[in-house]
Structures are given as structure tokens and as C-alpha cells.
Backbone and ligand atoms as CSV (ligand in chain L), in Angstrom:
chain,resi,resn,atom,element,x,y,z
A,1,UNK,N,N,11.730,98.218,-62.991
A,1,UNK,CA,C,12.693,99.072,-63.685
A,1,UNK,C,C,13.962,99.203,-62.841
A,2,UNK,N,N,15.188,99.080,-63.365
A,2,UNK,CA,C,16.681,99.553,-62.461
A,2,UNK,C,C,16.681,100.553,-62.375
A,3,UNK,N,N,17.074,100.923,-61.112
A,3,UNK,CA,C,17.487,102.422,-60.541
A,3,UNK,C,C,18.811,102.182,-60.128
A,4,UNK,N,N,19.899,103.130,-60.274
A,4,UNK,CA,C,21.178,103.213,-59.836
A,4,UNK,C,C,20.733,104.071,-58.936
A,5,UNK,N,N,22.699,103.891,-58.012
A,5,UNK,CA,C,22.858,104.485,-57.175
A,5,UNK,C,C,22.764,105.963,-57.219
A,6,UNK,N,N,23.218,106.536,-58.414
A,6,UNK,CA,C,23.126,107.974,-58.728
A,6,UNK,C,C,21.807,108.509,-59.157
A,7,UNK,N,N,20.661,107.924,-59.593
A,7,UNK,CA,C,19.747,108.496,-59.557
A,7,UNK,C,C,19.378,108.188,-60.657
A,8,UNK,N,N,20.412,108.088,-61.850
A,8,UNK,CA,C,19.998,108.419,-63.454
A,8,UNK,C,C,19.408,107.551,-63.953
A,9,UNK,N,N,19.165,106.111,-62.969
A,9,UNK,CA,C,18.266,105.318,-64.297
A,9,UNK,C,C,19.220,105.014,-65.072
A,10,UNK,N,N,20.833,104.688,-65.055
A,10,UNK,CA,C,21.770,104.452,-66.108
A,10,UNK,C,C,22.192,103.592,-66.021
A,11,UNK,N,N,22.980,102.570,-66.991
A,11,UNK,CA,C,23.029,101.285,-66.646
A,11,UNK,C,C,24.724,101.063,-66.005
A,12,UNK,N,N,25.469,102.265,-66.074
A,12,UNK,CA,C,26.428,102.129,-65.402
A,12,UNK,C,C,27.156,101.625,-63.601
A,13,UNK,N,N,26.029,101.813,-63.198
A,13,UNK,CA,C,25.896,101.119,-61.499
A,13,UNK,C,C,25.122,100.005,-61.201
A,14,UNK,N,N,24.446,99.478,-62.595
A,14,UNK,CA,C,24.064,98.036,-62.644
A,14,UNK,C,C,24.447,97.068,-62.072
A,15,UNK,N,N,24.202,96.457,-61.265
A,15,UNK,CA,C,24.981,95.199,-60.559
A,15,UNK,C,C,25.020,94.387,-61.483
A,16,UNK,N,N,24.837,94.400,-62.825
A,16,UNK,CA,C,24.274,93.130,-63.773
A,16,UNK,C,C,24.914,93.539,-65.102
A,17,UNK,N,N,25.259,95.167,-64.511
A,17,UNK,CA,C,26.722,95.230,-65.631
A,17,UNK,C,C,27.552,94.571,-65.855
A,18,UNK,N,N,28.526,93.887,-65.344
A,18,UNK,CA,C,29.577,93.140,-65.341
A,18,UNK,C,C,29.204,91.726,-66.433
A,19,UNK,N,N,27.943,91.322,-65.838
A,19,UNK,CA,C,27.632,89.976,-66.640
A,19,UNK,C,C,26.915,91.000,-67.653
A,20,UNK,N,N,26.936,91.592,-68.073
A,20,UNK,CA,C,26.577,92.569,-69.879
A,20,UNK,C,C,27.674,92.173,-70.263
A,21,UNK,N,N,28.846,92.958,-69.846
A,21,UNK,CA,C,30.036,93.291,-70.466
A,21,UNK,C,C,31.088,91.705,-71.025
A,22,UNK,N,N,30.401,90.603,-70.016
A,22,UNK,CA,C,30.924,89.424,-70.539
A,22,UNK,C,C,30.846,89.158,-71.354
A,23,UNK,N,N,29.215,89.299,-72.090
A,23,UNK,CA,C,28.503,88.642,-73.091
A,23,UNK,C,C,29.068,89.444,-74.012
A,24,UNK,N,N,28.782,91.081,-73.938
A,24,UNK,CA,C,29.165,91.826,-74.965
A,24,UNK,C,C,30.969,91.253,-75.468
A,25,UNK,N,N,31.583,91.209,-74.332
A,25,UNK,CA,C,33.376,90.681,-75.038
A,25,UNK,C,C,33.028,90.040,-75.457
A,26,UNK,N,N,32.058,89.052,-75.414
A,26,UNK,CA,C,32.963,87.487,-75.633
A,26,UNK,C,C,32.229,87.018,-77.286
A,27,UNK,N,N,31.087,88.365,-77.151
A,27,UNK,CA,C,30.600,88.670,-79.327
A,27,UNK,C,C,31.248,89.489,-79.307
A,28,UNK,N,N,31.889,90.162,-79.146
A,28,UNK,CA,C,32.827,91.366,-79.585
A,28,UNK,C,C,32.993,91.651,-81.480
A,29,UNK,N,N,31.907,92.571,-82.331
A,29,UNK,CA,C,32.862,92.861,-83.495
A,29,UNK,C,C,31.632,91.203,-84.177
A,30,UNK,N,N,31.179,90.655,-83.297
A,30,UNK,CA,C,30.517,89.482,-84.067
A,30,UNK,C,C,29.215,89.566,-84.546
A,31,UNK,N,N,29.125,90.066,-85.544
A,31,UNK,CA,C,27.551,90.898,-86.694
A,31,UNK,C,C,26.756,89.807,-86.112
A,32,UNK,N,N,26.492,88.507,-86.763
A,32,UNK,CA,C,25.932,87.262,-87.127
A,32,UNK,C,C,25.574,87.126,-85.858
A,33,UNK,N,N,25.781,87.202,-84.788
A,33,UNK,CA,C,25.212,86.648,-83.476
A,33,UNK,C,C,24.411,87.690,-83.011
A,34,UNK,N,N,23.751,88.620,-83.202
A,34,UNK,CA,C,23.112,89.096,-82.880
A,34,UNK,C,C,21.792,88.793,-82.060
A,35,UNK,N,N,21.120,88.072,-82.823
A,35,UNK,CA,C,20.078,87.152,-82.281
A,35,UNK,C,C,20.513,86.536,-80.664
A,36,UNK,N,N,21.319,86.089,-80.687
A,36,UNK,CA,C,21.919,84.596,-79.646
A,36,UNK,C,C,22.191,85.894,-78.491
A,37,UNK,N,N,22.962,86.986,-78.678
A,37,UNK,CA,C,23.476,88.393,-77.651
A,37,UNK,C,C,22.393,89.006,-77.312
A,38,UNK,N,N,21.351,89.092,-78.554
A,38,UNK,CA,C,20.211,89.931,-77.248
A,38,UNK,C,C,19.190,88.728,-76.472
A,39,UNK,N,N,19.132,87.727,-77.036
A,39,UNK,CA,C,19.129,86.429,-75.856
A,39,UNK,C,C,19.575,86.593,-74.778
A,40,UNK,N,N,21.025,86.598,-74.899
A,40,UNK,CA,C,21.407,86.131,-73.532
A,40,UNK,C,C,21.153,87.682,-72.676
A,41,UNK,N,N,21.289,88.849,-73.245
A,41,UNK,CA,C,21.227,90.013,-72.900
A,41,UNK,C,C,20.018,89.753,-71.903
A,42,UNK,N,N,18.976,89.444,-72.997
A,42,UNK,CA,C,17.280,89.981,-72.432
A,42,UNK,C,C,17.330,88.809,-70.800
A,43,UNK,N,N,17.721,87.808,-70.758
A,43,UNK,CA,C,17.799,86.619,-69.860
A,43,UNK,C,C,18.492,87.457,-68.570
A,44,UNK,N,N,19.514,88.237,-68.666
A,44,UNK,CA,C,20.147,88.807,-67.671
A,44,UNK,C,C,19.059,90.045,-66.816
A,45,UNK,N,N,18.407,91.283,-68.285
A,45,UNK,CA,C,17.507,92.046,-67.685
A,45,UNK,C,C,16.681,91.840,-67.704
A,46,UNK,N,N,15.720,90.467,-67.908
A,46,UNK,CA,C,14.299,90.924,-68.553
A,46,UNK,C,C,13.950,91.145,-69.620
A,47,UNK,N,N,14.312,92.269,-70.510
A,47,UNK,CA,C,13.906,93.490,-71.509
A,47,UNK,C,C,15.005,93.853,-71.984
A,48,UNK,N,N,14.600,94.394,-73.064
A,48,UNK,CA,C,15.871,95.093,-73.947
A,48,UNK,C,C,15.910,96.262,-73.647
A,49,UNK,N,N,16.449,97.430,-72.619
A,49,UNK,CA,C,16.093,98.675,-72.820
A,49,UNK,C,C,16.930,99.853,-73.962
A,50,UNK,N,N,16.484,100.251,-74.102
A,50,UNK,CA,C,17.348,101.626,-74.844
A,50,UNK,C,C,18.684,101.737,-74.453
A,51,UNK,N,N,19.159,101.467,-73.649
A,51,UNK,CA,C,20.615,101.586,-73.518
A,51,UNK,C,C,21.124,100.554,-73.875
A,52,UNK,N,N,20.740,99.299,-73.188
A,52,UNK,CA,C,21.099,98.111,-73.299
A,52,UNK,C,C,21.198,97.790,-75.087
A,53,UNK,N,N,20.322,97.879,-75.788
A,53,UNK,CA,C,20.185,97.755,-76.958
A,53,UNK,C,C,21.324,99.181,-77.898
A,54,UNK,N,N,21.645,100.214,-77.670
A,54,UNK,CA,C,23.104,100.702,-77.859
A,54,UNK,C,C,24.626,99.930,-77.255
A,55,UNK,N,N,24.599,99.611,-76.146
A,55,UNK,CA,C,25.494,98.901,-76.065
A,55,UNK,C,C,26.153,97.830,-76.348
A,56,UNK,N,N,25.030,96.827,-76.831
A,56,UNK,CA,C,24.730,95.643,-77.867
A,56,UNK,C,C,25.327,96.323,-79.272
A,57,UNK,N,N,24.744,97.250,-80.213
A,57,UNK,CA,C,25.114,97.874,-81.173
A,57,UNK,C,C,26.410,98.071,-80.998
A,58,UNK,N,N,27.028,99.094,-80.253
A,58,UNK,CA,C,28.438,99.431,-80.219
A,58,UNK,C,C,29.184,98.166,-80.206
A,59,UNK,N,N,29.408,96.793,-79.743
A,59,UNK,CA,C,30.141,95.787,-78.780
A,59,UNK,C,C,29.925,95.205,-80.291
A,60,UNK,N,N,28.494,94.807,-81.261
A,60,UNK,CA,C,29.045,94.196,-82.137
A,60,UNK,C,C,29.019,94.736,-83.532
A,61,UNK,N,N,28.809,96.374,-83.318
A,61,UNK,CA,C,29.770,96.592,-84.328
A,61,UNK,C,C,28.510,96.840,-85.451
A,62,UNK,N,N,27.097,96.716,-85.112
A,62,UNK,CA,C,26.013,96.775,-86.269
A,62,UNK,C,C,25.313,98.361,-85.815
A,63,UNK,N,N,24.239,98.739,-87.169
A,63,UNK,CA,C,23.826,99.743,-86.755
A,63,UNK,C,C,22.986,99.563,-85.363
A,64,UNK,N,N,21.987,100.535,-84.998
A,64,UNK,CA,C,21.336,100.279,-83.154
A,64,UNK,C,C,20.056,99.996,-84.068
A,65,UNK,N,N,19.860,100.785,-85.374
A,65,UNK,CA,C,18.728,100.605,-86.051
A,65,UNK,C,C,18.050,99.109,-86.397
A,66,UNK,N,N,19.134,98.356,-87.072
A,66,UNK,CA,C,19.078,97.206,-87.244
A,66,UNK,C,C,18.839,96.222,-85.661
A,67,UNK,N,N,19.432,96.761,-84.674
A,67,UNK,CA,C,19.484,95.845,-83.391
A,67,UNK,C,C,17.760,96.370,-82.801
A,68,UNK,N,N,17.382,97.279,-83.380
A,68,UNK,CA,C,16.021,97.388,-82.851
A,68,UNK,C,C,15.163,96.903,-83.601
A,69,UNK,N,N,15.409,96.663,-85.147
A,69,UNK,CA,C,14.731,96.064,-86.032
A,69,UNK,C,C,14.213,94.616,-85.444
A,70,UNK,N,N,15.558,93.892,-84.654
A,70,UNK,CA,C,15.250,92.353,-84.815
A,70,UNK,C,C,14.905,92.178,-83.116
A,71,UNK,N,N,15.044,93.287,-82.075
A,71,UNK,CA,C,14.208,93.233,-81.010
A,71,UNK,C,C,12.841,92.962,-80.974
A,72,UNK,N,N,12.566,93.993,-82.132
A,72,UNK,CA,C,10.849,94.502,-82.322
A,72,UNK,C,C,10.526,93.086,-82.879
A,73,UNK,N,N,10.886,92.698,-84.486
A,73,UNK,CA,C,10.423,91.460,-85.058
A,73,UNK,C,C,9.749,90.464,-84.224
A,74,UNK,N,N,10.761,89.619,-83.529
A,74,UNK,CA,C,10.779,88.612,-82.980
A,74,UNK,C,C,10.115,88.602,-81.311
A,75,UNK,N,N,8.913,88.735,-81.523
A,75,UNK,CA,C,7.865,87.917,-80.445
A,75,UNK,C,C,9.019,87.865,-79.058
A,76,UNK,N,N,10.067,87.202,-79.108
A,76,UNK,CA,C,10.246,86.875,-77.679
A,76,UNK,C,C,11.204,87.637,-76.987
A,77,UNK,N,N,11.455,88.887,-78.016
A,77,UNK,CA,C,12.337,89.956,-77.651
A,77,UNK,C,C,11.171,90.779,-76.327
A,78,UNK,N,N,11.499,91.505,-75.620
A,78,UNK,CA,C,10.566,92.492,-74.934
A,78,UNK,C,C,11.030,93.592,-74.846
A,79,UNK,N,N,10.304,95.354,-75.305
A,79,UNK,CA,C,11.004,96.334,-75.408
A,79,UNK,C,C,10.851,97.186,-73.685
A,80,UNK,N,N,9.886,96.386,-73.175
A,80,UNK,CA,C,10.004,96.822,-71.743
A,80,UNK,C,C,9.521,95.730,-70.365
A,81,UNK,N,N,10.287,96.647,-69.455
A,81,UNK,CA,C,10.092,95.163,-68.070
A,81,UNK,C,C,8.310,94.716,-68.327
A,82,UNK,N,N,8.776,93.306,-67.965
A,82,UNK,CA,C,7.572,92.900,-67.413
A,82,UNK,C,C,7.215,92.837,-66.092
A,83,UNK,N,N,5.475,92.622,-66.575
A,83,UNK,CA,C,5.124,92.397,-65.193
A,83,UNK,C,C,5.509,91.360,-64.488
A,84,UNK,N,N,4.797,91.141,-63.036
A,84,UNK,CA,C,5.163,89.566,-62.167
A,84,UNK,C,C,4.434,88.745,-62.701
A,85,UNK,N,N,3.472,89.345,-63.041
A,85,UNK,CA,C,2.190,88.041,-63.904
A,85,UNK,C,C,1.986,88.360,-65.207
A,86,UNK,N,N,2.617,87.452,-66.088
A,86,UNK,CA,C,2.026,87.761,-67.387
A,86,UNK,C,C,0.672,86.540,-67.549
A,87,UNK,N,N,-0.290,87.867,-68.518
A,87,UNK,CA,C,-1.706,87.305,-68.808
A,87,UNK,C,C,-1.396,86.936,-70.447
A,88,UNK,N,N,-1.885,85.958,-70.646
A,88,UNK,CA,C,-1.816,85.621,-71.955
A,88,UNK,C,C,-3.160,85.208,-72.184
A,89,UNK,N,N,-4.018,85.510,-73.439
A,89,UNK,CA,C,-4.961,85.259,-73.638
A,89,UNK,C,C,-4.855,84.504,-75.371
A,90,UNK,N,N,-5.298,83.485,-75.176
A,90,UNK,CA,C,-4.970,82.436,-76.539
A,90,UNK,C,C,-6.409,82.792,-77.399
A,91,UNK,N,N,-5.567,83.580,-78.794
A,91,UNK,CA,C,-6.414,83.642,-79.407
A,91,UNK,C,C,-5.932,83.030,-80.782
A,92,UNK,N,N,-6.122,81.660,-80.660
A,92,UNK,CA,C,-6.085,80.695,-81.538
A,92,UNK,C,C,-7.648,80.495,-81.805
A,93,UNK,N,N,-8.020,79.826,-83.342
A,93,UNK,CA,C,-9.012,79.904,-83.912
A,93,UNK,C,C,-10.151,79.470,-82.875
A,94,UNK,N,N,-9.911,78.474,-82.275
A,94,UNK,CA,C,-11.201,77.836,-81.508
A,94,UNK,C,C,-11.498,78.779,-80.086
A,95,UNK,N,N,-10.657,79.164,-79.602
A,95,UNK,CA,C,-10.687,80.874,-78.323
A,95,UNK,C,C,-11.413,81.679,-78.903
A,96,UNK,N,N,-10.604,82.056,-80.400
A,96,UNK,CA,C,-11.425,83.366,-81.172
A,96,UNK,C,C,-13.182,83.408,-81.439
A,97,UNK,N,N,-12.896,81.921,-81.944
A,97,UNK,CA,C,-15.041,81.925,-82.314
A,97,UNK,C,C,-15.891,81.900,-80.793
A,98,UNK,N,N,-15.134,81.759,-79.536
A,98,UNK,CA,C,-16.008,81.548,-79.032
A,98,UNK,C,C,-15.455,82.688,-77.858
A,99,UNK,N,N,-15.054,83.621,-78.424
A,99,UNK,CA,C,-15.188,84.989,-78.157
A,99,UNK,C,C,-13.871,85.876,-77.067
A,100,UNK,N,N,-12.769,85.144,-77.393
A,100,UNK,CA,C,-11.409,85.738,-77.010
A,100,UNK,C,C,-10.770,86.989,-77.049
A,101,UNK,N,N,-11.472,87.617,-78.170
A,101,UNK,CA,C,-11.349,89.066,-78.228
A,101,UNK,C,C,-12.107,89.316,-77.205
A,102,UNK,N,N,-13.130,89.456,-77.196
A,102,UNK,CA,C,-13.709,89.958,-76.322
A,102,UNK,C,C,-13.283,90.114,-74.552
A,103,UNK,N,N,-12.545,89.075,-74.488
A,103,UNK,CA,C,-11.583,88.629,-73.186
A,103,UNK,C,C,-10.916,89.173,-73.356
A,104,UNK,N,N,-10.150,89.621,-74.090
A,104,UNK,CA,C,-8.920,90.536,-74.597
A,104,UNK,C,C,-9.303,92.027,-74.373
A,105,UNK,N,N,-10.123,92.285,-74.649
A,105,UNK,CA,C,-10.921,93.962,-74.494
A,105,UNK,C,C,-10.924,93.795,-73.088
A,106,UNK,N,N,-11.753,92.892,-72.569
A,106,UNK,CA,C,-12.309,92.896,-71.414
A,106,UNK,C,C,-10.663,93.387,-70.471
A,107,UNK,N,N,-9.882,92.442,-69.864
A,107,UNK,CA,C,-8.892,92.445,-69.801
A,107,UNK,C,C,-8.060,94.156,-70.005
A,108,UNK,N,N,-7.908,94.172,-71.201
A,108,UNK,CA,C,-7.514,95.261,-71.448
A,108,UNK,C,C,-8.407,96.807,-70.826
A,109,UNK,N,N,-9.318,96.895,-70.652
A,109,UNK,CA,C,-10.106,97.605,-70.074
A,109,UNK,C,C,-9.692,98.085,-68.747
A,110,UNK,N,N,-10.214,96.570,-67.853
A,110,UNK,CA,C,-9.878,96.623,-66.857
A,110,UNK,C,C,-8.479,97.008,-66.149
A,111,UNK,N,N,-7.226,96.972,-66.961
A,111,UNK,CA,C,-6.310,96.517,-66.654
A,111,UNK,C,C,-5.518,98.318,-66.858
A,112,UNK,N,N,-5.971,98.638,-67.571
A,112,UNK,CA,C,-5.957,99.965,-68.186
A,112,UNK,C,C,-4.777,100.165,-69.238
A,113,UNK,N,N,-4.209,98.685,-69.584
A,113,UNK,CA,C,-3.048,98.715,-70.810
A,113,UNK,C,C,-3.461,98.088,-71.946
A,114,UNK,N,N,-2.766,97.948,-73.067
A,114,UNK,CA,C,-2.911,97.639,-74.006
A,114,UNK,C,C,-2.175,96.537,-74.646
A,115,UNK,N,N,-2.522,95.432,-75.126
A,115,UNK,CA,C,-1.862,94.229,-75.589
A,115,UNK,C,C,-0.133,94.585,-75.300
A,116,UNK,N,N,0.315,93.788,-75.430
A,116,UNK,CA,C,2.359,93.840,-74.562
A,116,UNK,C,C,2.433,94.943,-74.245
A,117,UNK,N,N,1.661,95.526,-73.128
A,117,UNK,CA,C,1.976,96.591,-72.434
A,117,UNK,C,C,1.886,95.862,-70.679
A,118,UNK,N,N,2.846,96.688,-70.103
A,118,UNK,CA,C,2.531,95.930,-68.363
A,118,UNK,C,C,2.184,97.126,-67.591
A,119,UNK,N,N,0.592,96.461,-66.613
A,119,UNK,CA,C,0.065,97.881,-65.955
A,119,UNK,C,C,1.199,98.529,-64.901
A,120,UNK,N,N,0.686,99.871,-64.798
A,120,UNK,CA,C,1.872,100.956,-63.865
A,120,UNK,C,C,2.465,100.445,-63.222
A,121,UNK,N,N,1.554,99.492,-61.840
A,121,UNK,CA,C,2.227,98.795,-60.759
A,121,UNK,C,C,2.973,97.957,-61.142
A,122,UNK,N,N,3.302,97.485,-62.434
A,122,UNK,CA,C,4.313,96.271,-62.338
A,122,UNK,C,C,3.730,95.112,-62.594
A,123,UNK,N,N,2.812,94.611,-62.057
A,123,UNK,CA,C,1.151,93.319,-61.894
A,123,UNK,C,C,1.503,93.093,-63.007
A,124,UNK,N,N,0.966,93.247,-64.153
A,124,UNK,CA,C,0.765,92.579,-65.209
A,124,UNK,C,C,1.512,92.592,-66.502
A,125,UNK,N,N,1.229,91.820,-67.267
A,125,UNK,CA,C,2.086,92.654,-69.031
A,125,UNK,C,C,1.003,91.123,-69.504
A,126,UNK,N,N,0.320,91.970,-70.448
A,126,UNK,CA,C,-0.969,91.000,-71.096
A,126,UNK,C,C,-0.490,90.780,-72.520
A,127,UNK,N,N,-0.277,89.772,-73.043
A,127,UNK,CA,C,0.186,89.092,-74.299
A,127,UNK,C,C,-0.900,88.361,-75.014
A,128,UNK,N,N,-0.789,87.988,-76.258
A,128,UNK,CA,C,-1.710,87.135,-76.808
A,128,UNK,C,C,-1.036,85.858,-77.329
A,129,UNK,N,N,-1.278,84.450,-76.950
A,129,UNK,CA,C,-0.979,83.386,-77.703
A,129,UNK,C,C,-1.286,82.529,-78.228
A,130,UNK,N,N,-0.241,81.921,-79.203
A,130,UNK,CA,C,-0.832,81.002,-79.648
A,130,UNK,C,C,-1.756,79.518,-78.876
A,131,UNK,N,N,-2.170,78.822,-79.835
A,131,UNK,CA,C,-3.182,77.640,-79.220
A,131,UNK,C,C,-2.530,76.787,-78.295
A,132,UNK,N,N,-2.805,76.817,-77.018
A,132,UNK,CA,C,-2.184,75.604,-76.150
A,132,UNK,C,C,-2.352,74.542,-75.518
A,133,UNK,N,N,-3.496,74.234,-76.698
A,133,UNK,CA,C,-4.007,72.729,-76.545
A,133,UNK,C,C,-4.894,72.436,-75.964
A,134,UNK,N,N,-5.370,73.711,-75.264
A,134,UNK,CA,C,-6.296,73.059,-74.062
A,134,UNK,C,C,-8.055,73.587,-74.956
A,135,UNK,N,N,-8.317,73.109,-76.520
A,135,UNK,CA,C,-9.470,74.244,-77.212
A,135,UNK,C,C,-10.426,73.677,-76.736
A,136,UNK,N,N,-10.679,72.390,-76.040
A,136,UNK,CA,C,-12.106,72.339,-75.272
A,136,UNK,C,C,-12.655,73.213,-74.231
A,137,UNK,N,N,-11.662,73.863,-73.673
A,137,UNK,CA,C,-11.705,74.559,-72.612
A,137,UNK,C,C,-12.032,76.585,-72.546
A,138,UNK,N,N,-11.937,76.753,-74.682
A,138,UNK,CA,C,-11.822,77.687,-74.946
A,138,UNK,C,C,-13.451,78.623,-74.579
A,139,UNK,N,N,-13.056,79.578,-74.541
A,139,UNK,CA,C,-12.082,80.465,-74.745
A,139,UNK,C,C,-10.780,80.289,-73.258
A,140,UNK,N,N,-9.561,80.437,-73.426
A,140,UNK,CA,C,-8.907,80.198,-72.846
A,140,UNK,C,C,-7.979,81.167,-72.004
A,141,UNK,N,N,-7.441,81.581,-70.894
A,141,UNK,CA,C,-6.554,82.334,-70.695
A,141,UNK,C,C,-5.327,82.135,-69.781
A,142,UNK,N,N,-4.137,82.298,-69.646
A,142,UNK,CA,C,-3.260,81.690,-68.743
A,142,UNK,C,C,-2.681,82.862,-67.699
A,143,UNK,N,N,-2.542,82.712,-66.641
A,143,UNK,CA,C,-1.478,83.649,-65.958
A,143,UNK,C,C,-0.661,83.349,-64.986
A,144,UNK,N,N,0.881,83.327,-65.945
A,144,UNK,CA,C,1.931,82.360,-65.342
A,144,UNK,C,C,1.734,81.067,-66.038
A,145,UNK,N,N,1.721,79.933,-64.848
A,145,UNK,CA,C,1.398,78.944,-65.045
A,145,UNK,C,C,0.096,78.133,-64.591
A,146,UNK,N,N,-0.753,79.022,-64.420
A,146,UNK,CA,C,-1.963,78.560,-64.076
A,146,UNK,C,C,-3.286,79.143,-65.585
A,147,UNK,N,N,-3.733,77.725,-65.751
A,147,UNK,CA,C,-4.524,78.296,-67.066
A,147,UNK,C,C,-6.092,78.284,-66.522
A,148,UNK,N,N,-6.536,79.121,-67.391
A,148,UNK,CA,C,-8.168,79.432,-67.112
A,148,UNK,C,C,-8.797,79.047,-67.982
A,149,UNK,N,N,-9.800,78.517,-68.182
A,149,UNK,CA,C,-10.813,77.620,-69.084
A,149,UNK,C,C,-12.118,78.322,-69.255
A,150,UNK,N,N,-12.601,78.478,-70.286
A,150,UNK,CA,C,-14.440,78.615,-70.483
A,150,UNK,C,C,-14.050,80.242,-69.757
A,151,UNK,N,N,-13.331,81.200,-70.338
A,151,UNK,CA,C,-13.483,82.396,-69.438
A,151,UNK,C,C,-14.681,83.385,-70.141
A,152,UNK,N,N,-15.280,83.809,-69.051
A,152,UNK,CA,C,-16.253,84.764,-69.674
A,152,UNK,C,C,-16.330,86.704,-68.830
A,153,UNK,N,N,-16.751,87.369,-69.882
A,153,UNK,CA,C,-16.244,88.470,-69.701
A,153,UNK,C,C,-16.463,88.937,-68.198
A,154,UNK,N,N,-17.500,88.465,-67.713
A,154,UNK,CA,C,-17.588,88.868,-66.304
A,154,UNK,C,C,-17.043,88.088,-65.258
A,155,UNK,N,N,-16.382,87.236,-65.566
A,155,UNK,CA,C,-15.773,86.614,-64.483
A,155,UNK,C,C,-13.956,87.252,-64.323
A,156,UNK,N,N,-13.778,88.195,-64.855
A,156,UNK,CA,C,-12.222,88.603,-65.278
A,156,UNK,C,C,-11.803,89.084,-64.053
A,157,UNK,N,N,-13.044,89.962,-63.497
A,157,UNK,CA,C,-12.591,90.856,-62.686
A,157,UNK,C,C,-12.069,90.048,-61.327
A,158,UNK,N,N,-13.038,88.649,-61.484
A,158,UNK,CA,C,-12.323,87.578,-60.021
A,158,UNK,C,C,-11.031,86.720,-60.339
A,159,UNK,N,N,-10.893,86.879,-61.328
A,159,UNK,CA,C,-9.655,85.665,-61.740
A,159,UNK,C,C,-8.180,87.091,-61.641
A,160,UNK,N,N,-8.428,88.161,-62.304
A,160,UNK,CA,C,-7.338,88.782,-61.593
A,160,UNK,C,C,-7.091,89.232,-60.410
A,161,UNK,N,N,-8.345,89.340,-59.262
A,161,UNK,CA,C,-8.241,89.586,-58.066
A,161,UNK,C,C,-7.476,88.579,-57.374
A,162,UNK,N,N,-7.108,87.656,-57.940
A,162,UNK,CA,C,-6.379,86.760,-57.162
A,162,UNK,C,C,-4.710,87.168,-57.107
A,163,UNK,N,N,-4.365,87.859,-58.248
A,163,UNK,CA,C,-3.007,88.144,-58.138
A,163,UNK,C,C,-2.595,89.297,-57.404
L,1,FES,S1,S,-7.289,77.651,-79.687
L,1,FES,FE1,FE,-7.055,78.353,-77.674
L,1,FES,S2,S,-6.390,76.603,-76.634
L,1,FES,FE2,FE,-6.536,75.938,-78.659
């Protein structure tokens, strides 16, 4: 999470203000790009936060309602920081029958958050995805770029001890 110099948690002492305010000029008043601005937005912080996503609104000129509408929609928007490790657990059909939810609970349990949520410390933000090819290997899980194969509920607790 950013902390300013003043204390408030505001995005005004942002070091990463300046490159906002580019993006925001340079859509200035431009409805239709919306999509492409909280792109480049989210690429600068991470996440869309509550401010960030008003300032987006004001710069192009749409309601904040609508700019949260198409945050939320779209999968690759994020409404808060992530963790250092995102867990993704593929629950594509061939994961699912052979018991991915259940990895998903498991996971979630342990972890003490809830699907696109990232635990307190920062560690994690657990997602679900689609199939990534690897369904011999299912049930499947990835974190980062390292994927896990054949995972079973009791082995969770060693595969995140590694991070
Ligand atoms: S369904 Fe999970 S890897 Fe294909």
C-alpha cells in the first residue's frame, strides 16, 4: 500500500504522481479510452485505488460510477494491491473433476482470505484460472511462475511454505 509523506495515505506525495498526471493529460476529456487509461493507470500502481479511480473519472470527464463499473467487470482490472506471490488455482474442467475446489478451500483456509483477496502480510492474493494446458498434471496450481501439478489438499501447507 502507498504511504505519503504526510501520513494520509493520499495520492498527492506519490512519487508516481507525475507519471498519473501524464496519462491522465494526454486522455484528457477522452470518454472512449477508458479501458486503455485504467491500463496504463493500473501498470503504474498495481491496482486501481479509490482515489486513483476518481481522478481517472474527473481527467476524462465520465461518471466514477461507470469507471468502477468497468474496473470491477474486467478480470484484469485489480481493486486492491497485490500480493508478491500470486496463487492461482486452475479451475478449468479437468482441475475441477479431480478436485480443485477443494484446493481452493484448502488454500483459502489456510491463507485466511478469500478468492482475489491478498493475505494481511502482503504474501499472497489467490486468483482462479483459466486452463493452462498443463490437464495431465491436474489438479493444477501456479505461484508466479512456477506451476504445481497433481496438488493434493495436504500437501498445500509445504508448497506455500516455500514462499
Ligand atoms: S484444466 Fe487445469 S490445466 Fe487444464
Amino acid at each position: 500500500m502507498t504511504t505519503s509523506a504526510c501520513g494520509c495515505g493520499g495520492l498527492h506525495t506519490d512519487p508516481r504522481l507525475p507519471e498519473l498526471e501524464a496519462v491522465l493529460s494526454e486522455f484528457k476529456g477522452n470518454r472512449g479510452a477508458l479501458i486503455q487509461v485504467l491500463h496504463k493507470v493500473q501498470s503504474i500502481f498495481g491496482y486501481l485505488s479509490d482515489e486513483v479511480q476518481e481522478r481517472v473519472a474527473e481527467a476524462l470527464d465520465v461518471p466514477l460510477s461507470e469507471v468502477y463499473g468497468v474496473a470491477t467487470f474486467y478480470s484484469l482490472f485489480s481493486l486492491k494491491p497485490q500480493g508478491q506471490y500470486k496463487i492461482g488455482v486452475c479451475l478449468g474442467t479437468a482441475c475441477y473433476v479431480r478436485g480443485a475446489q477443494q484446493v481452493l478451500n484448502e488454500i483459502e483456509k489456510q491463507l485466511g482470505i478469500k478468492l482475489n483477496d491478498t493475505s494481511d502480510d502482503g504474501k499472497f492474493t489467490l486468483e482462479v484460472t483459466r486452463c493452462i494446458g498443463a490437464c495431465g498434471l491436474a489438479p493444477v496450481m501456479t505461484i508466479n511462475e512456477d506451476v504445481y501439478g497433481r496438488v493434493e489438499v495436504g500437501t498445500i501447507a509445504e508448497i506455500l511454505k516455500k514462499y
